[in-house]
ZATI-627384 format. One record per atom (N, C-alpha, C): residue number from 1; x, y, z. Coordinates in nm, 2 decimals, decimal comma. Example, Ala and Ser with C-alpha at 12.3 -4.5 7.8 and 13.67 -1.06 7.14 Angstrom:
! ZATI-627384
(1 (1,32 -0,57 0,78))
(1 (1,23 -0,45 0,78))
(1 (1,32 -0,33 0,78))
(2 (1,28 -0,22 0,71))
(2 (1,37 -0,11 0,71))
(2 (1,29 0,00 0,79))
! end
This chain:
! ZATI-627384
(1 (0,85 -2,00 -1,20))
(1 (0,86 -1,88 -1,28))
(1 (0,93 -1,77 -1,19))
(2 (1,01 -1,68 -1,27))
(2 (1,10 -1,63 -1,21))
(2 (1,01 -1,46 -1,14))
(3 (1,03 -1,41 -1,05))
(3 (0,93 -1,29 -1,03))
(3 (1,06 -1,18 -1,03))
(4 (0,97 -1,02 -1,15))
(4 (1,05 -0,97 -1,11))
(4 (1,05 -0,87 -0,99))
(5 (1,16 -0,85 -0,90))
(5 (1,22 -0,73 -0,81))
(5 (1,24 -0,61 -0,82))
(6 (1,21 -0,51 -0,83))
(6 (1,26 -0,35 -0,84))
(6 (1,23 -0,26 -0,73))
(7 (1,35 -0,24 -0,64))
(7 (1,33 -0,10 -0,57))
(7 (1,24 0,01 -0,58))
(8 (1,17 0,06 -0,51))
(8 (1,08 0,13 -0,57))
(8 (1,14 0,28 -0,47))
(9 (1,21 0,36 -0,52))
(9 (1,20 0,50 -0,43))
(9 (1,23 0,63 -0,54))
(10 (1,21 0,72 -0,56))
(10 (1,18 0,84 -0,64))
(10 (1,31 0,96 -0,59))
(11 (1,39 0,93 -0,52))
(11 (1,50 0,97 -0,47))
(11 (1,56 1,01 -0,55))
(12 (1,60 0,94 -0,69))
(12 (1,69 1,01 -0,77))
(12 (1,59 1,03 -0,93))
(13 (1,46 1,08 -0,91))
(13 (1,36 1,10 -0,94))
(13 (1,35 0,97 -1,09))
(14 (1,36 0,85 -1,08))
(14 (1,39 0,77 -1,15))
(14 (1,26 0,66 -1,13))
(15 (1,18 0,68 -1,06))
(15 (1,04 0,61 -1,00))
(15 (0,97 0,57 -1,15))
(16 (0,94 0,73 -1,20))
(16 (0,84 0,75 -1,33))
(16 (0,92 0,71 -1,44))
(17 (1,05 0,66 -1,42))
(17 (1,11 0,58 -1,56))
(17 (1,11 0,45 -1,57))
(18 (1,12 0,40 -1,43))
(18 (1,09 0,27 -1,42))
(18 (0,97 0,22 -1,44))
(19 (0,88 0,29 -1,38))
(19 (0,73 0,29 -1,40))
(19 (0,67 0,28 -1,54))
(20 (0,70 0,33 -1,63))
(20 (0,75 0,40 -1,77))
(20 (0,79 0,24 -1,86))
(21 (0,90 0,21 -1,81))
(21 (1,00 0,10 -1,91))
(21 (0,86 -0,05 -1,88))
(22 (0,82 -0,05 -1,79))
(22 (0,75 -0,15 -1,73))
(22 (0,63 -0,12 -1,82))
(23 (0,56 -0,05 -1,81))
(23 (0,42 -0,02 -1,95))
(23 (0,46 -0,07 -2,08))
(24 (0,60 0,03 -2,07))
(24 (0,62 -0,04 -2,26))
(24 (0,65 -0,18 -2,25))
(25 (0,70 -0,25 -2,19))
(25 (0,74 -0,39 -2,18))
(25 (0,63 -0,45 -2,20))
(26 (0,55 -0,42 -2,09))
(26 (0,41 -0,51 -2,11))
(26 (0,30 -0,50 -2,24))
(27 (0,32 -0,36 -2,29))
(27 (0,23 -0,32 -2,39))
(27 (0,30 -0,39 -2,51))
(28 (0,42 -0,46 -2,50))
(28 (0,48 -0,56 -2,60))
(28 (0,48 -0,71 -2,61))
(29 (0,41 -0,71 -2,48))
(29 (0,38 -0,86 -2,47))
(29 (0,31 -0,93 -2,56))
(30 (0,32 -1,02 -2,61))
(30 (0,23 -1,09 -2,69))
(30 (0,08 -1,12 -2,58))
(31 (-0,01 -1,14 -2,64))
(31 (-0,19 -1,15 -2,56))
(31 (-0,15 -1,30 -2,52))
(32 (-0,12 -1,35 -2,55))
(32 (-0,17 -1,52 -2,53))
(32 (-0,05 -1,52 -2,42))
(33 (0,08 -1,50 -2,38))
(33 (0,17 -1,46 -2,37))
(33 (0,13 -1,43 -2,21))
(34 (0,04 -1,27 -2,20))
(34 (0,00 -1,25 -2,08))
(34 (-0,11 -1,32 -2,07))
(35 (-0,19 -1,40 -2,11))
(35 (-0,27 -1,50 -2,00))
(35 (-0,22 -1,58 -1,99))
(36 (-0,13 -1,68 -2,05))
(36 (-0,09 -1,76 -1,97))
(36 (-0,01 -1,70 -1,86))
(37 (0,04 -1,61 -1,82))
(37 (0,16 -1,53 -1,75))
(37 (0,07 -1,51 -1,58))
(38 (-0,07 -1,45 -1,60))
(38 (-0,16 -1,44 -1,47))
(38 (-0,08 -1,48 -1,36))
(39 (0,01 -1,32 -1,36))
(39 (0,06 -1,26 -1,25))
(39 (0,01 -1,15 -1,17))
(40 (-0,01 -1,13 -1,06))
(40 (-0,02 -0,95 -1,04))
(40 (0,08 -0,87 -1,02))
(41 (0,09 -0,75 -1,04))
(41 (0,21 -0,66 -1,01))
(41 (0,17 -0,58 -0,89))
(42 (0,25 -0,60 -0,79))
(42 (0,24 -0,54 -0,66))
(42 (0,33 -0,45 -0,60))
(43 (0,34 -0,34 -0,54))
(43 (0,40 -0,32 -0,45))
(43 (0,42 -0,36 -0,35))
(44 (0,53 -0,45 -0,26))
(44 (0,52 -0,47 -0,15))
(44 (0,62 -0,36 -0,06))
(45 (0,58 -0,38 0,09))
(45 (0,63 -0,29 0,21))
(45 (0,62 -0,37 0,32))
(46 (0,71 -0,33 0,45))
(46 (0,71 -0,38 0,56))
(46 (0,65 -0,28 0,62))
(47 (0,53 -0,35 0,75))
(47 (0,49 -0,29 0,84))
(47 (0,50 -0,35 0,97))
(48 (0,54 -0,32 1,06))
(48 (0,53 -0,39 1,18))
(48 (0,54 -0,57 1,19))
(49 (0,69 -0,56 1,07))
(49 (0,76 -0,67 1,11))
(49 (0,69 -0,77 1,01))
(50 (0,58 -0,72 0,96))
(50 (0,48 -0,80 0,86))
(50 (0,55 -0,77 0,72))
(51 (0,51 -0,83 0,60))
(51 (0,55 -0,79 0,47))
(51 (0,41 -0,81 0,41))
(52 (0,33 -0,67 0,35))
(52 (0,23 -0,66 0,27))
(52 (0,23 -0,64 0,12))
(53 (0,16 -0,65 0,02))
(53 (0,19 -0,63 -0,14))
(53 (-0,05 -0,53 -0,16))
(54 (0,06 -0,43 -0,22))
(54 (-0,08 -0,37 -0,28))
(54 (-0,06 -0,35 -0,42))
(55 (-0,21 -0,40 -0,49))
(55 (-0,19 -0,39 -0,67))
(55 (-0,13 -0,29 -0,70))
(56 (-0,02 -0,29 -0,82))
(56 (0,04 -0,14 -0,84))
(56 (-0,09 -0,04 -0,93))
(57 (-0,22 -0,08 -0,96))
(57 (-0,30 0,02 -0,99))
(57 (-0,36 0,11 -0,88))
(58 (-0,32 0,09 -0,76))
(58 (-0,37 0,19 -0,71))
(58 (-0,27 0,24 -0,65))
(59 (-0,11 0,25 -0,62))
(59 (-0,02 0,32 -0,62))
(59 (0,00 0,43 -0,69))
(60 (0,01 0,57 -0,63))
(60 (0,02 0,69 -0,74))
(60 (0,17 0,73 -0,72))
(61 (0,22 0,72 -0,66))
(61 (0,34 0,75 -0,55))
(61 (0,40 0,68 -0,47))
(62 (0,59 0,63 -0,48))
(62 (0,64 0,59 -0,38))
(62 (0,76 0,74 -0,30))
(63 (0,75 0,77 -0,19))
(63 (0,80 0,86 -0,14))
(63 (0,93 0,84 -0,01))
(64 (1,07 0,87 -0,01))
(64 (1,10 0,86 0,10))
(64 (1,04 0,92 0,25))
(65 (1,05 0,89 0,38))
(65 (1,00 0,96 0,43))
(65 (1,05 1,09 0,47))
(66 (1,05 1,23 0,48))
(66 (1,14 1,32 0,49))
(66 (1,04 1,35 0,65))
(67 (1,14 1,40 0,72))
(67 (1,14 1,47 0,84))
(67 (1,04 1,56 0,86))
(68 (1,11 1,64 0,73))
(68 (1,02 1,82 0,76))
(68 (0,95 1,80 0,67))
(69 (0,88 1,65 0,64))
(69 (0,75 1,68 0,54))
(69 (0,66 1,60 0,61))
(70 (0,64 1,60 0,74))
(70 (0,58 1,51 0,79))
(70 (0,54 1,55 0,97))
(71 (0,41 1,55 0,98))
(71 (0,41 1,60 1,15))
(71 (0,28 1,50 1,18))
(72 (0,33 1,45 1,36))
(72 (0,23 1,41 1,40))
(72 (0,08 1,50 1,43))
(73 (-0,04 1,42 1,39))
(73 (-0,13 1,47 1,41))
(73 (-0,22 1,48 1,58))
(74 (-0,24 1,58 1,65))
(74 (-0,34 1,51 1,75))
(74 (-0,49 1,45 1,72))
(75 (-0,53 1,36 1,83))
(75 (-0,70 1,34 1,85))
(75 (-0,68 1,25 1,76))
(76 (-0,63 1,23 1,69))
(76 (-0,63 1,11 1,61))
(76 (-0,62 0,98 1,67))
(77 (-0,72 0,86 1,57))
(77 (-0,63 0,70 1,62))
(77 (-0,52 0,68 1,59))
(78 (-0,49 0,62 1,67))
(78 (-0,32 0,51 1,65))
(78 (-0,29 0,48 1,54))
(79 (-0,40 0,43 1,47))
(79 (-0,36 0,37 1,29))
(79 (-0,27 0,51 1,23))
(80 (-0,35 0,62 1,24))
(80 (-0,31 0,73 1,17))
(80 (-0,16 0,80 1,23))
(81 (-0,04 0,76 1,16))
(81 (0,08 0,80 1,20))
(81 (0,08 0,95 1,20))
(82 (0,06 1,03 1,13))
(82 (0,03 1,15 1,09))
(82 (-0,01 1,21 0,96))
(83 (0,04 1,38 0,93))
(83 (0,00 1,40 0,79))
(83 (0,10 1,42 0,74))
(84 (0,14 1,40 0,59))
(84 (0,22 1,42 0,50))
(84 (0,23 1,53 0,37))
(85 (0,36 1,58 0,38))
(85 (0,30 1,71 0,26))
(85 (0,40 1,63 0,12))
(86 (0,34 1,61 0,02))
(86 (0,42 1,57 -0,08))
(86 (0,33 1,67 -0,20))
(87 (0,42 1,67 -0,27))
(87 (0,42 1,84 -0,34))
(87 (0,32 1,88 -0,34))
(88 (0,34 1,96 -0,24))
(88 (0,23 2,07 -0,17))
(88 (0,08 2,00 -0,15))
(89 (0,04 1,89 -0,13))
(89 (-0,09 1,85 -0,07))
(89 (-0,04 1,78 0,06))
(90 (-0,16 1,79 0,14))
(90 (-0,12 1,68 0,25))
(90 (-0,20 1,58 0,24))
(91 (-0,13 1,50 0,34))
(91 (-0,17 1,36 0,29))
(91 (-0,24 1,30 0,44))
(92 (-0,30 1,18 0,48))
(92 (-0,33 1,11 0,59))
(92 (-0,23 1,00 0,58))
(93 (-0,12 0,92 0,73))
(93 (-0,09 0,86 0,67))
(93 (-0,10 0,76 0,76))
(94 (-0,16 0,67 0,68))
(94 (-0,19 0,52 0,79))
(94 (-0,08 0,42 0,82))
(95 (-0,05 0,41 0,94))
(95 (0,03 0,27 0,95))
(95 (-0,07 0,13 0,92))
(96 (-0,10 0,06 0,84))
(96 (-0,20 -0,07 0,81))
(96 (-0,15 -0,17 0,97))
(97 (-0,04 -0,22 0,98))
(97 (-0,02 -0,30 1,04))
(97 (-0,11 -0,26 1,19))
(98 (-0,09 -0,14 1,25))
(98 (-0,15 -0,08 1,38))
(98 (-0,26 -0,10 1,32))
(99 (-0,35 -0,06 1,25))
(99 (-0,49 -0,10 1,18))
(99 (-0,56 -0,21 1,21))
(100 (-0,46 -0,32 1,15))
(100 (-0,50 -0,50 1,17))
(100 (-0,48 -0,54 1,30))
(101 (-0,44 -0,44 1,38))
(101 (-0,39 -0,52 1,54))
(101 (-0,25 -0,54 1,55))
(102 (-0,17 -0,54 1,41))
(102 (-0,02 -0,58 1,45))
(102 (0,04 -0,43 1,53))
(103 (0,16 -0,51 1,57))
(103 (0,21 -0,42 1,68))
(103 (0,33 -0,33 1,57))
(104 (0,40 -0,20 1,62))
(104 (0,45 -0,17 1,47))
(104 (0,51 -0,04 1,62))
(105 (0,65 0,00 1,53))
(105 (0,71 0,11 1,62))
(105 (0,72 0,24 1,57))
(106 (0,78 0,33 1,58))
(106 (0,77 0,47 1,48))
(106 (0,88 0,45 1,40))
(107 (0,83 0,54 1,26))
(107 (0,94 0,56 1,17))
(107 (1,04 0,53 1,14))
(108 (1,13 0,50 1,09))
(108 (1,23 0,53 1,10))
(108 (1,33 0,60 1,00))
(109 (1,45 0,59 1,00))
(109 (1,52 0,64 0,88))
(109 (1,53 0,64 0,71))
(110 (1,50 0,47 0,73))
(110 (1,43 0,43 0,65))
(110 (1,28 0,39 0,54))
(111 (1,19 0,44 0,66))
(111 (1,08 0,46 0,64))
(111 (1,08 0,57 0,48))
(112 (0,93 0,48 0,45))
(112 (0,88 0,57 0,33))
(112 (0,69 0,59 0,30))
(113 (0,66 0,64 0,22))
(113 (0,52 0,64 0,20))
(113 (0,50 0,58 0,09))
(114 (0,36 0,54 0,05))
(114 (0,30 0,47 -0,06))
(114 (0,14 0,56 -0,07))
(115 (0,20 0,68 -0,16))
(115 (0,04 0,74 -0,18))
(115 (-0,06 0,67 -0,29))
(116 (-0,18 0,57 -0,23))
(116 (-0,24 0,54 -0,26))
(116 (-0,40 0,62 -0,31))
(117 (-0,45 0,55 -0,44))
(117 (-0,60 0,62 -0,51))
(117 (-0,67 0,54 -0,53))
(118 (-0,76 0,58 -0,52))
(118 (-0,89 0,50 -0,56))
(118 (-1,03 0,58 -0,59))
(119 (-1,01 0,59 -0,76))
(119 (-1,12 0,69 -0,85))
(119 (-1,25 0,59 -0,82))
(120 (-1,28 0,47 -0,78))
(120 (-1,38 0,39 -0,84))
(120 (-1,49 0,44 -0,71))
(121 (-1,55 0,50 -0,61))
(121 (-1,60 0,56 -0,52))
(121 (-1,69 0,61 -0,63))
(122 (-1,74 0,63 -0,74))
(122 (-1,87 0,67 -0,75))
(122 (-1,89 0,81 -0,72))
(123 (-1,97 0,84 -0,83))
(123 (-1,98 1,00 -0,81))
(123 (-1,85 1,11 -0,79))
(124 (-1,78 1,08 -0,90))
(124 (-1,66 1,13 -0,92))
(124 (-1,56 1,15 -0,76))
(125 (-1,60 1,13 -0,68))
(125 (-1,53 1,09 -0,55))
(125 (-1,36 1,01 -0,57))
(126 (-1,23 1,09 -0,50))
(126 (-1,13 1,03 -0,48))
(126 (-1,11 0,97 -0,37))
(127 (-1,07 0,93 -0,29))
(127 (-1,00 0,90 -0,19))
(127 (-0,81 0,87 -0,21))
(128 (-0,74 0,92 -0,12))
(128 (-0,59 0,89 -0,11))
(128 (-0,57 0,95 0,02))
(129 (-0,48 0,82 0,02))
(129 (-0,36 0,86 0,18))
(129 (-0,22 0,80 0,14))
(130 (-0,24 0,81 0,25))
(130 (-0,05 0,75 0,24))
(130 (-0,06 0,59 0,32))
(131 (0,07 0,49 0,25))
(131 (0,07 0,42 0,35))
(131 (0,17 0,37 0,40))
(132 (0,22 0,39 0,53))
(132 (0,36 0,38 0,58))
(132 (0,43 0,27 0,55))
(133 (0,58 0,28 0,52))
(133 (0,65 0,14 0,48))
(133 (0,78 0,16 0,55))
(134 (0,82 0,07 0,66))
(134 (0,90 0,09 0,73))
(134 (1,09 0,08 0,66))
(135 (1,01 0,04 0,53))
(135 (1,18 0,03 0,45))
(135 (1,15 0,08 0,31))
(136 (1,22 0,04 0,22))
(136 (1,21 0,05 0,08))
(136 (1,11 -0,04 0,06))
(137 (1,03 0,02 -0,03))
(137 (0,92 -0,04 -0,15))
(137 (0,97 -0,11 -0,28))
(138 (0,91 -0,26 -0,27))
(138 (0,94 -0,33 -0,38))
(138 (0,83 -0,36 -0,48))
(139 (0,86 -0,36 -0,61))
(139 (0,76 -0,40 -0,72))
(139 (0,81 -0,53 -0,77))
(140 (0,69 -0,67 -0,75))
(140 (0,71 -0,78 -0,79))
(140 (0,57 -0,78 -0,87))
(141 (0,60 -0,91 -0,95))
(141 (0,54 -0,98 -1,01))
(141 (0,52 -1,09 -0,95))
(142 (0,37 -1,16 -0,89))
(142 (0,35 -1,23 -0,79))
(142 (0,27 -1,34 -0,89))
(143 (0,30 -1,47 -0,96))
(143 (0,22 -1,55 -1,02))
(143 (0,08 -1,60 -0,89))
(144 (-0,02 -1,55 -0,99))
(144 (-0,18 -1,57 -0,92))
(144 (-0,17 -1,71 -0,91))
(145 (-0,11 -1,86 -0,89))
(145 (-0,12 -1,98 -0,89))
(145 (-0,04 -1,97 -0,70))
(146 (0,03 -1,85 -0,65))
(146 (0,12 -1,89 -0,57))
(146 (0,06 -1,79 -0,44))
(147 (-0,08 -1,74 -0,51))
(147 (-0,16 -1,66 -0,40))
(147 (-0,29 -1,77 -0,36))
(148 (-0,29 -1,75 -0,19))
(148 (-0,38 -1,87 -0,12))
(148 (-0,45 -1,83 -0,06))
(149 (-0,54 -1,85 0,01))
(149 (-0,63 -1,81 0,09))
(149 (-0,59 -1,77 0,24))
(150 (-0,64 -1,68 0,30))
(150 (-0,59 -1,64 0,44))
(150 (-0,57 -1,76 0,50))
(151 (-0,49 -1,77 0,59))
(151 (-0,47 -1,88 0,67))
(151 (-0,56 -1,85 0,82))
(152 (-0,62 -1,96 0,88))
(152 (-0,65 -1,89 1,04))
(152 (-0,58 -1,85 1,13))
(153 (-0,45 -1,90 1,09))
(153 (-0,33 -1,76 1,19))
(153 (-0,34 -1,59 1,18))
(154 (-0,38 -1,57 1,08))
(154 (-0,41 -1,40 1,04))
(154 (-0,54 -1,39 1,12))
(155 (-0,58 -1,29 1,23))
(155 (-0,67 -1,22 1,29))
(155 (-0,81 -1,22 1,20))
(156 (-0,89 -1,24 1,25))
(156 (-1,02 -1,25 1,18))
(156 (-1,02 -1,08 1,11))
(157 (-0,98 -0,99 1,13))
(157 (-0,97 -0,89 1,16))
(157 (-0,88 -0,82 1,05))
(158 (-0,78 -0,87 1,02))
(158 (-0,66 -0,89 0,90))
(158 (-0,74 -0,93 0,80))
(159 (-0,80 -1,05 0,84))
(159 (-0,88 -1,13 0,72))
(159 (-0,97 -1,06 0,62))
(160 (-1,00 -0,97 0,72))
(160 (-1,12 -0,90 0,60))
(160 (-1,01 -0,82 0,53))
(161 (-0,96 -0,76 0,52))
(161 (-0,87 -0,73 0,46))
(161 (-0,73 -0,74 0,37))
(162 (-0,73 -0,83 0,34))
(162 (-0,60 -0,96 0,30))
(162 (-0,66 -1,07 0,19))
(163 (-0,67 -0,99 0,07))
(163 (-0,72 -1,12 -0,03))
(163 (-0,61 -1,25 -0,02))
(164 (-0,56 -1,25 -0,02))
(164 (-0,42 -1,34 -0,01))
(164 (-0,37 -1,35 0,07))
(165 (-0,18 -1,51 0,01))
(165 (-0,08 -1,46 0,12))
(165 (-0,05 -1,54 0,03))
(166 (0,09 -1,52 -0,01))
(166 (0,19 -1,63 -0,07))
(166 (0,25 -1,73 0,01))
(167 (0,34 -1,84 -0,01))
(167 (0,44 -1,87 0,01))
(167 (0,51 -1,84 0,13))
(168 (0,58 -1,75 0,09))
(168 (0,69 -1,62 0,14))
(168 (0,59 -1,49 0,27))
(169 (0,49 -1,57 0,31))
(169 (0,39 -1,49 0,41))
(169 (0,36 -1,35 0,32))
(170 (0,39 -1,28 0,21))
(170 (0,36 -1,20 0,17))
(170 (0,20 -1,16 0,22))
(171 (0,14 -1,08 0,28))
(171 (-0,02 -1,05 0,27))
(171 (-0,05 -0,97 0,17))
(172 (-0,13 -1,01 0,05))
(172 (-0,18 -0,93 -0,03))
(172 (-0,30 -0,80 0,03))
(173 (-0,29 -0,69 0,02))
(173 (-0,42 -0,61 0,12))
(173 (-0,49 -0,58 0,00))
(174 (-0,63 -0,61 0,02))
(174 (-0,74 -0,57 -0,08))
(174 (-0,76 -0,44 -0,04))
(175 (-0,75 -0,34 -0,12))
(175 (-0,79 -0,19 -0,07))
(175 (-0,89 -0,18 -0,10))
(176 (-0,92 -0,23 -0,21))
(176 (-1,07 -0,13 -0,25))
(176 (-1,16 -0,17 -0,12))
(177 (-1,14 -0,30 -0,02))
(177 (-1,20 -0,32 0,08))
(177 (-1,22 -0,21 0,16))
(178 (-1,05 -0,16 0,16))
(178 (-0,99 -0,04 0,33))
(178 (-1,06 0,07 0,21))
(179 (-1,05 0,09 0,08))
(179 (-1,10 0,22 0,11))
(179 (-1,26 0,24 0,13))
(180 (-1,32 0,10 0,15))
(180 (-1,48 0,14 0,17))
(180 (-1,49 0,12 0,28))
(181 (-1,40 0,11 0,38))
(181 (-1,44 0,07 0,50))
(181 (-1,44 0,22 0,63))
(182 (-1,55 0,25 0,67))
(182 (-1,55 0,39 0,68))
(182 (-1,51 0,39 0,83))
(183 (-1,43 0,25 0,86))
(183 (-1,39 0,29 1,00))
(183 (-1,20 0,40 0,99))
(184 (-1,18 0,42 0,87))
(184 (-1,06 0,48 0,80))
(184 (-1,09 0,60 0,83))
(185 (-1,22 0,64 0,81))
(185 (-1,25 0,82 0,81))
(185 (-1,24 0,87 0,92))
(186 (-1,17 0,97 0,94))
(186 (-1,22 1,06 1,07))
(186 (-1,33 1,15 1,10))
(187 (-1,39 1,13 1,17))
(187 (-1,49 1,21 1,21))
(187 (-1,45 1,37 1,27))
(188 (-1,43 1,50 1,16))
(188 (-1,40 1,61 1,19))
(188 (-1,40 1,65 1,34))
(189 (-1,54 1,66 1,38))
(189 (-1,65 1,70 1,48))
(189 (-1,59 1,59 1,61))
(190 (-1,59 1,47 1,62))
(190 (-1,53 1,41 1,73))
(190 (-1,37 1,41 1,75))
(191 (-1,31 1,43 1,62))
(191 (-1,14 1,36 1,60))
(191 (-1,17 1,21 1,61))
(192 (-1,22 1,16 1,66))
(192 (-1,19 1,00 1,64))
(192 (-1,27 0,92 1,49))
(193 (-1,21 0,81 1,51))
(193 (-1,25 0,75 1,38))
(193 (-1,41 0,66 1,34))
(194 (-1,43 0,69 1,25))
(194 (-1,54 0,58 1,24))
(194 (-1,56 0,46 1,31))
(195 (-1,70 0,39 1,33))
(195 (-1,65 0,29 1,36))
(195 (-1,64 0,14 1,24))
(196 (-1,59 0,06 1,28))
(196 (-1,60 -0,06 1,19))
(196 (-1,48 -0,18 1,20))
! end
């Protein structure tokens, strides 16, 4: 089965059309049509030389990274690259890879963000950050028959985090994991992070 590819950057503010043409497509699918089809739709990103995929429902935002919208934070952990201002909120923004233990460099020119949500926290509670992508962001369609179980080459550590892996080493990252995992939070009062 063939998967589809799409660039994902908001540069020539064309994000929310594509995002857009892809709803109506699907909301024309025949039902029988999409179960046999049990695909996921992901965004994937490179981080520290890794290639990850997150469900596109919890993507709110793909962003280039700009220069002067973006400053390192102090007292912070390593994970946390810095804060990001994307229209007018700022953001936290995690490198994942430094997170899992992978090793990962700064920015680059290429570099972009993936502002991530998650309403399901209970008691009307959001959570969103950012999550660093060392290149352009791609939206595939990943057939569920070609996602496998962590392998024990991935970090015990990774593992909790990584419902999957394709083929193609793709790591699927379970967020709703990362966003309950309160070693993410910073502790105002200390600057350092939870533990976990």
């Amino acid at each position: 089965m063939a998967e589809t590819i799409v660039p994902l950057t908001d540069e020539d503010g064309r994000l929310h059309e594509v995002l857009a043409d892809r709803a109506r497509q699907l909301a024309q699918t025949d039902t029988t049509e999409e179960l046999s089809r049990d695909v996921l739709d992901v965004v994937t990103f490179q981080a520290g030389g890794e290639r990850f995929g997150v469900d596109l429902q919890f993507v709110r935002e793909v962003q280039p990274l700009i220069r002067d919208l973006w400053a390192l934070v102090p007292c912070t952990p390593g994970f946390i690259v810095g804060a990001v201002n994307i229209r007018g909120r700022i953001y936290a923004m995690m490198n994942i890879a430094v997170y899992l233990g992978i090793s990962a460099a700064d920015p680059g020119e290429n570099a972009h963000t993936l502002l991530v949500r998650d309403q399901s926290r209970g008691r009307g509670e959001v959570m969103e950050f950012c999550l660093l992508s060392d290149d352009i962001p791609v939206l595939e369609s990943i057939p569920l028959g070609e996602v496998q179980s962590p392998s024990a080459s991935i970090s015990a550590r990774a593992q909790k985090y990584i419902k999957g892996v394709t083929r193609d080493l793709l790591m699927i990252l379970d967020l709703e994991k990362l966003f309950a995992d309160p070693g993410i939070i910073i502790n105002e009062d200390t600057s350092e992070a939870g533990s976990g």
